[in-house]
N, C-alpha and C positions, 0 to 999 in steps of 0.2 A: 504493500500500500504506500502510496503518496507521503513524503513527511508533512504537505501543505495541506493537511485536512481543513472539510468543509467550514468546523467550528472556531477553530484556531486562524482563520485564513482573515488578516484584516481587511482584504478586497471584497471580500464575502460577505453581504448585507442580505440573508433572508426578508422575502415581503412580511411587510407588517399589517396584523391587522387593523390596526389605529391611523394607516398612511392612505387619505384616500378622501374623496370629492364626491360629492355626484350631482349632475347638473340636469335637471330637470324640470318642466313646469315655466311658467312666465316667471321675470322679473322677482315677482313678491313672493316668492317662493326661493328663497335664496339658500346656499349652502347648505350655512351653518344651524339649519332648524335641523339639517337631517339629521337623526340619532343613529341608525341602523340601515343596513342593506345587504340584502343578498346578493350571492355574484349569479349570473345566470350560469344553468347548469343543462342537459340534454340528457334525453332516452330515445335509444333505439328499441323498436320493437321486433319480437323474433318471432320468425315463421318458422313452425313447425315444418317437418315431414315424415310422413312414416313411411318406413317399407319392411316387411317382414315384421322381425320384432328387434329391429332398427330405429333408431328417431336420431335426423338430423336438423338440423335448426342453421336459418337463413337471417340476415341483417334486413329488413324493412324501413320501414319509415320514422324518419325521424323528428322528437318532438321535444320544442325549446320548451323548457320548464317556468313557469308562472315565477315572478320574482315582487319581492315583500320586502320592505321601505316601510320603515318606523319614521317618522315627522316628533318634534315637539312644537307644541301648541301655543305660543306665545299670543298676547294680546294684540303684540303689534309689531310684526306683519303678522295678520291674522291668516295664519295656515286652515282654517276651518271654513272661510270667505274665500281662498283660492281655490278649494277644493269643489265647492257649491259651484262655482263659476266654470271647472272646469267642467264639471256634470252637464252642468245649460250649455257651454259649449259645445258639449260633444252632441245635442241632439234635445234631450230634457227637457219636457214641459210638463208644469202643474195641468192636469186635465181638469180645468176650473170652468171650462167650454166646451163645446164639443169641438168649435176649430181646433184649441189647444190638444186636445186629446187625438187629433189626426197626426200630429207632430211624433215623432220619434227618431232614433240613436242612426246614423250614418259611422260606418268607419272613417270617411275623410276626414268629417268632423272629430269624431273621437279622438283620432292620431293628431290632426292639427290644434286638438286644443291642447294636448300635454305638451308637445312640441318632440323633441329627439331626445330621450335620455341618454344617459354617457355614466359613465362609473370608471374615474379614473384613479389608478393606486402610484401612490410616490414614493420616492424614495428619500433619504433623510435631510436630503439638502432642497427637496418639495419640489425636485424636476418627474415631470411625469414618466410613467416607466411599464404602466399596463393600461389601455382602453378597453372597455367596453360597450359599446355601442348599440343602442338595442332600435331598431327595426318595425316600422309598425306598430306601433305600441299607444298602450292604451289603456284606461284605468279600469281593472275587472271587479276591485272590490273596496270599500274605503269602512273603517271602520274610529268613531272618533273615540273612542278612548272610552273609562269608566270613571266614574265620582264615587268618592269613598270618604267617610266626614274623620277614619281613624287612621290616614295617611297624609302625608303632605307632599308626596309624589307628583311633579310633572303630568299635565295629562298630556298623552301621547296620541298620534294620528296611525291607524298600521293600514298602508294600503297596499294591495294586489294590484301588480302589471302584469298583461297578457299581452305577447309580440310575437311580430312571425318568425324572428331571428334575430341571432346577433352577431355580431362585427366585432373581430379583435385585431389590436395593435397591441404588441410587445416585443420582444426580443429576438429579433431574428441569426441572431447568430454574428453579428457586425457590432455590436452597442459591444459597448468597454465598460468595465464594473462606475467608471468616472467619468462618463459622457455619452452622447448619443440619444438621439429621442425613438420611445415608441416609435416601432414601423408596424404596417400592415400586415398581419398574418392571416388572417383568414376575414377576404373581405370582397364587397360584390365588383369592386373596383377593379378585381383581379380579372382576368380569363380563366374563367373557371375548369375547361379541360388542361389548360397549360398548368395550372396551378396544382391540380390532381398530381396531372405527373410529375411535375419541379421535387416534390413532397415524397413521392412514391422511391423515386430517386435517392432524397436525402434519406432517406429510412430503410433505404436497401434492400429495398423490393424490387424482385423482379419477376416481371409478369408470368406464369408458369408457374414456378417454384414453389415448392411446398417445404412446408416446415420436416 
């Protein structure tokens, strides 16, 4: 083994999970409200096959996982008024009419009223160093928080995003422990069969070959 281990190695700065942004929502919906964030995450689904009393299993269709965003709830900027807002924008009417009540949710509107969210992680000098980018996105579930008269707790906002995909920039293999910004690794920008392969390559795959 190496005598420059991972732990001992001063060039070596593990991501932290205290280092990190997320940008999201208009204006008044800034930062520093965020308390929490999930990073997005994916499942593949597997297709069975029988044959005999055999079963072999195939990769299918893949699905971005729902990501949940803690808020704190301050008076002012009122995170609870952005949130209201962003519901009406996406579509939302009181059905107080029956015009009103013909009114209903569009995904353009949905994804344009959150805007593009981004969940970016830093490294300790607070240059960026992981994006993620999420795609279509759009608020699935919002929940404002609980009141309790025997705490003095923060009320918190915990909301659910659903997106078609997400977009990453990190480290592609050029960035020096001391410089270099996020690059693109898996993003639509790319040519997507070039990019298959570029990958398939570095990972020393080759086509045929079995394990």
């Amino acid at each position: 083994m190496s005598g420059n281990q991972f732990w001992s190695a001063t060039t070596v700065d593990p991501k932290r999970s205290f280092r990190w942004v997320l940008f999201a929502g208009p204006e008044n919906l800034p930062t520093y409200i965020v308390k929490t964030a999930a990073k997005p995450g994916f499942t593949v689904s597997n297709v069975p096959h029988s044959y005999l009393s055999h079963k072999f299993n195939f990769p299918g269709r893949l699905t971005w996982d729902n990501l949940q965003i803690t808020l704190v709830d301050p008076i002012f900027p009122d995170a609870s008024a952005t949130m209201i807002k962003i519901l009406q924008a996406s579509g939302y009417a009181i059905p107080g009419v029956e015009s009103d009540a013909q009114i209903s949710f569009s995904k353009a509107d949905a994804v344009d009223a959150l805007g593009v969210p981004a969940i970016a992680q830093l490294d300790g000098s607070g240059r960026i160093i992981e994006t993620w980018t999420l795609r279509n996105c759009w608020v699935e579930t919002v929940k404002f928080g609980n009141l309790d008269y025997n705490t003095e707790d923060m009320v918190n906002i915990t909301i659910t995003l659903r997106y078609d995909w997400a977009e990453y920039a990190g480290n592609d293999g050029s960035m020096t422990p001391n410089g270099g910004e996020a690059k693109p690794i898996l993003s639509a920008g790319h040519d997507q069969r070039s990019q298959i392969e570029t990958y398939q390559k570095q990972l020393g795959k080759v086509k045929g070959a079995s394990i």
